[in-house]
DRENDOGU-861693 format. One record per residue (C-alpha): x, y, z negated; residue in three letters. Coordinates in steps of 0.001 Angstrom, whole numbers, padded with zeros to 6 digits, always signed. Layout:
<nodes>
XYZALA...
</nodes>
This chain:
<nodes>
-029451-093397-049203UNK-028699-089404-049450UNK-025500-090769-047434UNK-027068-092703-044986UNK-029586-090188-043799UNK-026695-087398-044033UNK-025049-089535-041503UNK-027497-090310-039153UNK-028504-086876-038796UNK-025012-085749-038148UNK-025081-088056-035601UNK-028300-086542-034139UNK-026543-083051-034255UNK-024160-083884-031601UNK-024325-083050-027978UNK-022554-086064-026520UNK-024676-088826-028739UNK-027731-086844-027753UNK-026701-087691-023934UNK-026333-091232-024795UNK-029586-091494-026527UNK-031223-090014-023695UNK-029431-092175-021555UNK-031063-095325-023365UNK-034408-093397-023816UNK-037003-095293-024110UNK-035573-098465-024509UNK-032930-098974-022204UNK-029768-101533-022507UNK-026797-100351-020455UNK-023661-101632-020052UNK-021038-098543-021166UNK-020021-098196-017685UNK-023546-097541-016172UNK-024461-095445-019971UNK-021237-093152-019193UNK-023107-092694-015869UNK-026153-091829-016441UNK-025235-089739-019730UNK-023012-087545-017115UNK-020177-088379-019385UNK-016482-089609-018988UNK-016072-093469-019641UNK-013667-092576-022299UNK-015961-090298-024376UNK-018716-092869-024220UNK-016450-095985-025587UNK-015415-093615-027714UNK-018966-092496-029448UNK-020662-096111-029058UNK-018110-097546-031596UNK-019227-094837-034795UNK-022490-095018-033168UNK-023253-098989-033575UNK-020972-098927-036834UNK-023908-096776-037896UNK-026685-098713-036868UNK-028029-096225-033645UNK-027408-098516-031183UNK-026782-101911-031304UNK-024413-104008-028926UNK-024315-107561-027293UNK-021999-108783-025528UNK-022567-111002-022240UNK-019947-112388-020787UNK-017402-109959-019946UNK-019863-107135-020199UNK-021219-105287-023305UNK-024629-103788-023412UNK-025890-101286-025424UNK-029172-100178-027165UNK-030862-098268-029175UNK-031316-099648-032850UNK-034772-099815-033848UNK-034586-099543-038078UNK-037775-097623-038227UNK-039300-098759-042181UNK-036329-101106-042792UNK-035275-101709-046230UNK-032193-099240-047088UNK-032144-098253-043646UNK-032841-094882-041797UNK-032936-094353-038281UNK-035646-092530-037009UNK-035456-094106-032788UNK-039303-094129-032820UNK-039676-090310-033621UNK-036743-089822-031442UNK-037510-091717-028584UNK-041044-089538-028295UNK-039436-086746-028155UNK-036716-087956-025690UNK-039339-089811-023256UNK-041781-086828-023604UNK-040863-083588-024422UNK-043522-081332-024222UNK-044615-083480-027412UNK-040834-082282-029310UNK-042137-078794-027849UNK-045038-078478-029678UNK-044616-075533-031529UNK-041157-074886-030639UNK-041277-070736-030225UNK-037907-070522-028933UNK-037327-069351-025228UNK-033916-070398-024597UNK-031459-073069-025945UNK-030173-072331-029384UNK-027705-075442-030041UNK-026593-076956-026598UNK-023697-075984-024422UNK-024019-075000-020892UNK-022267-077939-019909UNK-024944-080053-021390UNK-027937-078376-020446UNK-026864-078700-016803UNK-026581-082464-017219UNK-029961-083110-018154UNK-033527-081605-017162UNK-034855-078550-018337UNK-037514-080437-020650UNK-035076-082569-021800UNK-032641-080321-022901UNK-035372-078419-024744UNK-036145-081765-026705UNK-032234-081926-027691UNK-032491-078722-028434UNK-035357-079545-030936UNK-033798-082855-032440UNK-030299-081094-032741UNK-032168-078090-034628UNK-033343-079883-036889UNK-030862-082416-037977UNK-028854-079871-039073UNK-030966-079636-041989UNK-030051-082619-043090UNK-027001-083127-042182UNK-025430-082290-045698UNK-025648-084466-048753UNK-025676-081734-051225UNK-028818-079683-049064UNK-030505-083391-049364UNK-030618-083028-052953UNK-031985-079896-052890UNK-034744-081362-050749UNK-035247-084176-052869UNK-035332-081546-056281UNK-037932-079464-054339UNK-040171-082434-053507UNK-040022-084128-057073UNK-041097-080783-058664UNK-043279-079322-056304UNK-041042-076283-056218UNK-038272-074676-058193UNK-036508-071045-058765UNK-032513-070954-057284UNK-031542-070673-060553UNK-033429-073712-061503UNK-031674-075818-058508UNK-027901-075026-059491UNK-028904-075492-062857UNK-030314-079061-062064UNK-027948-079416-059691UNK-024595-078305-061156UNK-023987-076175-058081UNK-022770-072646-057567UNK-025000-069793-056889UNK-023005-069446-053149UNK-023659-073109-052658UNK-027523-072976-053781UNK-028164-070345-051766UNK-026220-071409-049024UNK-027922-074563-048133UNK-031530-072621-049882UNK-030850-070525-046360UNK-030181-073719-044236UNK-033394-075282-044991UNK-035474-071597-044704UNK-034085-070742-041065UNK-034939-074522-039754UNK-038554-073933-040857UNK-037860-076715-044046UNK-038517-074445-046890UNK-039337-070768-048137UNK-039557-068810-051083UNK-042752-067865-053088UNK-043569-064899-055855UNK-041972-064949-058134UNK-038980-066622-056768UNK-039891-070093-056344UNK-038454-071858-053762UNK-040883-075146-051947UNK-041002-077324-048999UNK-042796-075957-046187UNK-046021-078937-045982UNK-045887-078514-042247UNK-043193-077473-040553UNK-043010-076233-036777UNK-042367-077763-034302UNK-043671-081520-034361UNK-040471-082939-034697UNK-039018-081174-037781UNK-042295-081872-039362UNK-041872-085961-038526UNK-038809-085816-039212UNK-039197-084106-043137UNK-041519-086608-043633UNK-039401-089630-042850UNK-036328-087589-045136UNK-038703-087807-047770UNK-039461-091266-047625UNK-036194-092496-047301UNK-035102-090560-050268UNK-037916-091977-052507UNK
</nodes>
């Protein structure tokens, strides 16, 4: 499971799939050619991220004669699945909800390129979802968030030593989680999940981490 959520949050911290989600959002099926078109993407680079995209189980694919549409996947409490569309799709289809707490002014994550493709809102919302996938993006950071929420809280020293990892490694991915808002450090030294994390969408989306890692 530590894999499968790594992967479908690396998925969720890419521009292009972001334009291709909000292409679908809310519940959209497209054929590819009309998805490339409203995604304000080449034909190519669409075909080319809908393959990895329904291997994963984002978006799932049926076929109709000699046309192929595309939607999102909908996985949300499957067994040994994780694919958050439902916490996703809010944000997508309204963003001032992924904005909710959100105290940055200006895009962080997104290219110019993309921001200009989308509106203003929406690009915020990517913004937001893109922020904080990264988190989680890394299988090795996911067991530190999985350590941290089994014991309530542990020292750096504790987490390499439970974790067999080097202090540049610990505190490497100990920094990931602390500038997305996941976790920060206590007197004296102990290092916990933040209960509730800004904005609304990094906070929905620790929660579902959580429960997909048990």
């Amino acid at each position: 499971m530590l894999e499968a959520v790594a992967t479908v949050c690396r998925a969720l911290a890419c521009e292009q799939n972001l334009l291709i989600l909000h292409a679908l959002c809310p519940d959209r099926e497209l054929a590819s050619g009309k998805l490339a078109e409203r995604a304000v993407l080449p034909p190519a680079q669409v075909s080319d991220r809908l393959g990895p995209l329904a291997a994963r189980g984002i978006v799932q694919r049926r076929r109709s004669g000699a046309h192929v549409y595309y939607r999102p996947a909908d996985h949300d409490g499957g067994p040994r699945r994780f694919w958050p569309w439902g916490l996703v799709r809010q944000s997508l289809a309204d963003p001032s909800v992924a904005a909710v707490g959100w105290e940055h002014d200006r895009i962080l994550h997104l290219s110019a390129e993309t921001v200009k493709k989308v509106p203003a809102a929406a690009a915020t919302a990517m913004d937001i979802i893109f922020d904080a996938a990264t988190a989680f993006a890394n299988v090795r950071r996911l067991q530190v968030v999985k350590l941290l929420q089994q014991k309530g809280g542990c020292s750096a020293a504790g987490i390499q030593q439970g974790l067999k990892m080097s202090p540049p490694a610990c505190w490497r991915h100990l920094g990931k989680l602390k500038r997305r808002g996941y976790a920060r450090q206590e007197p004296p030294g102990t290092w916990v999940l933040v209960a509730h994390p800004k904005p609304r969408f990094h906070r929905g989306l620790l929660k579902q981490v959580i429960e997909a890692l048990g």
